[in-house]
C-alpha positions as CSV (number, residue, x, y, z in Angstrom):
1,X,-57.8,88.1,33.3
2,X,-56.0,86.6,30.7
3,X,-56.4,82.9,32.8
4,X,-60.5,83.4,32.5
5,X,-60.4,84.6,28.9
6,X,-58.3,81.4,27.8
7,X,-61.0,79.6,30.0
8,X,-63.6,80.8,27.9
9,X,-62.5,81.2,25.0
10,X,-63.3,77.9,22.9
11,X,-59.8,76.4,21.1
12,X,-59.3,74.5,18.2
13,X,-58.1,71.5,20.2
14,X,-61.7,71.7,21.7
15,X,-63.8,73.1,19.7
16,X,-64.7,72.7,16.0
17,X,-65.8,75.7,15.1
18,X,-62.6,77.0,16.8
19,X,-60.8,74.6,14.9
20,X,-62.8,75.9,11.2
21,X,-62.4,79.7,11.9
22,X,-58.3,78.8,12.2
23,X,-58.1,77.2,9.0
24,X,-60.3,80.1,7.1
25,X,-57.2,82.5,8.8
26,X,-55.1,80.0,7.0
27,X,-57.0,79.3,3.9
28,X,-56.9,83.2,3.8
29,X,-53.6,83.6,4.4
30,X,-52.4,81.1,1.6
31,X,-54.5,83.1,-0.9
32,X,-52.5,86.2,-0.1
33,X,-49.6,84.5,-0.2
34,X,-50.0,83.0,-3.5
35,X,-50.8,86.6,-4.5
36,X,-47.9,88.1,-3.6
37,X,-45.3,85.8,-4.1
38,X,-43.9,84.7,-7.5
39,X,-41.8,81.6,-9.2
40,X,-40.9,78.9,-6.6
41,X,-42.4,80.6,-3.8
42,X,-45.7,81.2,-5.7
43,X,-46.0,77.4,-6.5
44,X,-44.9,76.1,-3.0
45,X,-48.1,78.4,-1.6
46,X,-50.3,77.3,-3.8
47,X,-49.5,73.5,-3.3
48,X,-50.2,73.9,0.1
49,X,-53.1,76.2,-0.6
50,X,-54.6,73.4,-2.9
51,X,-53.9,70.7,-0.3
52,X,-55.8,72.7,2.7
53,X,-58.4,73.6,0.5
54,X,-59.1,69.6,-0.3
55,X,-58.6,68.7,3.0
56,X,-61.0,70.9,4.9
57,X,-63.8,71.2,2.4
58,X,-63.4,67.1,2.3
59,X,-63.8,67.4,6.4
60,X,-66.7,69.7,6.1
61,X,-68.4,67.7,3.5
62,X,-68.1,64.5,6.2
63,X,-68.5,66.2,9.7
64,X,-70.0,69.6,9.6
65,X,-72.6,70.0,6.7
66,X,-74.3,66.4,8.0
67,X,-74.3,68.0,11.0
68,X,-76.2,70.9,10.0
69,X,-78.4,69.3,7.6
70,X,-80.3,66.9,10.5
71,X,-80.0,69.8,13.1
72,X,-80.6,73.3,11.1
73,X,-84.3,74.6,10.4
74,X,-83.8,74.8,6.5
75,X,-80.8,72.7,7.1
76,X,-81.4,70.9,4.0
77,X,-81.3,73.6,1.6
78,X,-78.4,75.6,3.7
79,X,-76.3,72.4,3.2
80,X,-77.6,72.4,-0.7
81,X,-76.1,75.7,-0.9
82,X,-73.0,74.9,0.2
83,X,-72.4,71.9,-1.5
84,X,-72.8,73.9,-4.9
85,X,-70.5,76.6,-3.8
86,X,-67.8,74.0,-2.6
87,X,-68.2,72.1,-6.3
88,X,-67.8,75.1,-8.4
89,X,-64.8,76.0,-6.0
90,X,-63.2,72.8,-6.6
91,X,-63.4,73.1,-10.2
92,X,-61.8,76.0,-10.3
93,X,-59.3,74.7,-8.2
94,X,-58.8,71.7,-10.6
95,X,-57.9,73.9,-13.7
96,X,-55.9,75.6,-11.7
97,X,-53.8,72.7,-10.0
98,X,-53.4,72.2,-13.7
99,X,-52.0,75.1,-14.7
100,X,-48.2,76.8,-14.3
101,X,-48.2,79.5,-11.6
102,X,-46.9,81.7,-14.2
103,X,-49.2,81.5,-16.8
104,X,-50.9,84.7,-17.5
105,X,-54.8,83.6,-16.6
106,X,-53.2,81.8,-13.0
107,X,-54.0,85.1,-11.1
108,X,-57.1,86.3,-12.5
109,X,-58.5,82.7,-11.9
110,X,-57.2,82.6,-8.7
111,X,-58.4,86.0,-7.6
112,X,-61.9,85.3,-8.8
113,X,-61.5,81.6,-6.5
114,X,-60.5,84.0,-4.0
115,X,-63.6,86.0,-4.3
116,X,-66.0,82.7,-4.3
117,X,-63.9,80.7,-1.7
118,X,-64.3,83.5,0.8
119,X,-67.9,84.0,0.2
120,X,-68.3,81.0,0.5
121,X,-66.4,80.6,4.2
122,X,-68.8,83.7,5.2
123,X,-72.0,82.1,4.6
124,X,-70.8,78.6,6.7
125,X,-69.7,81.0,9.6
126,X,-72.8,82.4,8.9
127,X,-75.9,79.7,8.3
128,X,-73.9,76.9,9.7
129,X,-70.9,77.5,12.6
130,X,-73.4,80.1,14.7
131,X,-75.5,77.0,14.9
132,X,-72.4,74.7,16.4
133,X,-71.3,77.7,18.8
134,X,-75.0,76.9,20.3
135,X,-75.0,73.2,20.4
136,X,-76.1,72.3,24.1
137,X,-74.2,69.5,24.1
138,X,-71.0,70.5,25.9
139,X,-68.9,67.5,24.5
140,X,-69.9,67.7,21.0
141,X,-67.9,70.6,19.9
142,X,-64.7,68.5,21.0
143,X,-66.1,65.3,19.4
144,X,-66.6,67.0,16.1
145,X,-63.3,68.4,16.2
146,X,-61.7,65.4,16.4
147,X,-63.7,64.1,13.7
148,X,-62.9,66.5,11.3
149,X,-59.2,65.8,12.5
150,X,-59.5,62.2,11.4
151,X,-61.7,63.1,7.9
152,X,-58.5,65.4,7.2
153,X,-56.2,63.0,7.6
154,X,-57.4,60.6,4.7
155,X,-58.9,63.0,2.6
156,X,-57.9,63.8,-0.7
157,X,-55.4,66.3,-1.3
158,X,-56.3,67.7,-4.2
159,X,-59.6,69.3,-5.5
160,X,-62.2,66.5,-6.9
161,X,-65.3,68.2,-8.7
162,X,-68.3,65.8,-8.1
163,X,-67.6,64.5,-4.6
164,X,-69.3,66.5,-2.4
165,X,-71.5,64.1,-0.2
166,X,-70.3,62.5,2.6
167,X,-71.4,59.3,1.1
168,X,-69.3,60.5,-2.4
169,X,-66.3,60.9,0.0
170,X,-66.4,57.3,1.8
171,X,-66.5,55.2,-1.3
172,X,-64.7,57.8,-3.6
173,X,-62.7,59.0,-1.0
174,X,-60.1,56.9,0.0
175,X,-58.9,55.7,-3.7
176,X,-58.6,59.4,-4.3
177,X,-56.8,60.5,-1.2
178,X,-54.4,57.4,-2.0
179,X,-53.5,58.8,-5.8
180,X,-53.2,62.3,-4.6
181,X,-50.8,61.4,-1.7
182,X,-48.8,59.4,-4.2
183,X,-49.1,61.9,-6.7
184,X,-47.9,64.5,-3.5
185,X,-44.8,62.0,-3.1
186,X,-43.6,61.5,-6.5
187,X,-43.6,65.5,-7.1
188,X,-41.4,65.5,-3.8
189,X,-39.5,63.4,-4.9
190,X,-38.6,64.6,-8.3
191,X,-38.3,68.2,-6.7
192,X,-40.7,69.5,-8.3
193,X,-42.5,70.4,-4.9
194,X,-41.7,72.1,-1.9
């Protein structure tokens, strides 16, 4: 039994939407952490929260919403939608990069981000990853994964309000995923992040 279900069940080595649904778990996961934790703890979860936020919204923006846009009915205006949501997200997520994880408006913001960010994940499960469990095309869920695989691996690593396109991320993209990855390294470096 368990041999057939791990047969059919899609994984996220295999399968993009597989692959998104795991990192909503995560991106979920981080936002309770960050909620519960405090001091050093509370900032290491949020860096990492920050830097998967960037990351897979940057992937999405790339891989997935292109993807839906040509092949959805109303494609065009789901992607719209989510474009929006991920821009107001990643403004949020700007002030709050820029703010201690102590301050006293940190968790209010970050629970309202919360709010939006998972609202946000519900309607791309909904309007755009039923769509990719039905692609016909038995290879494509694979190739996609491994495209968003690559977009993640240069993508910016912190939240950039305005890029949103997947044409915004290939010439924006790169310079930006450079100065956050340096930015990552010197805050290593200096301690100052986990």
């Amino acid at each position: 039994m368990t041999e057939q279900l791990s047969r059919e069940a899609p994984d996220a080595e295999h399968d993009v939407v597989a692959l998104l649904m795991r990192q909503h778990g995560e991106i979920r996961n981080l936002f309770d952490e960050v909620g519960t934790s405090t001091g050093d703890a509370r900032r290491d979860a949020f860096r990492r929260l920050v830097r998967l936020l960037a990351v897979h919204e940057t992937a999405e923006e790339e891989v997935v919403h292109p993807f839906a846009r040509r092949s959805l009915e109303g494609g065009e205006q789901v992607v719209a939608e989510r474009l929006e949501e991920e821009r107001a997200a990643k403004e949020v997520l700007a002030r709050l990069d820029g703010m201690d994880t102590e301050d006293p408006q940190f968790m209010p913001t970050l629970l309202k981000l919360r709010a939006d960010v998972m609202e946000h994940a519900r309607a791309e499960e909904r309007y755009e990853f039923t769509h990719l469990w039905r692609m016909n095309d038995p290879g494509k869920p694979a190739t996609m994964a491994k495209a968003v695989r690559a977009a993640e691996a240069t993508a910016p690593t912190h939240p950039h309000p305005g890029v949103e396109s997947a044409a915004k991320n290939a010439v924006l993209g790169p310079m930006a995923a450079i100065v956050d990855r340096t930015r990552d390294a010197i805050r290593k470096a200096a301690g100052k992040d986990g």
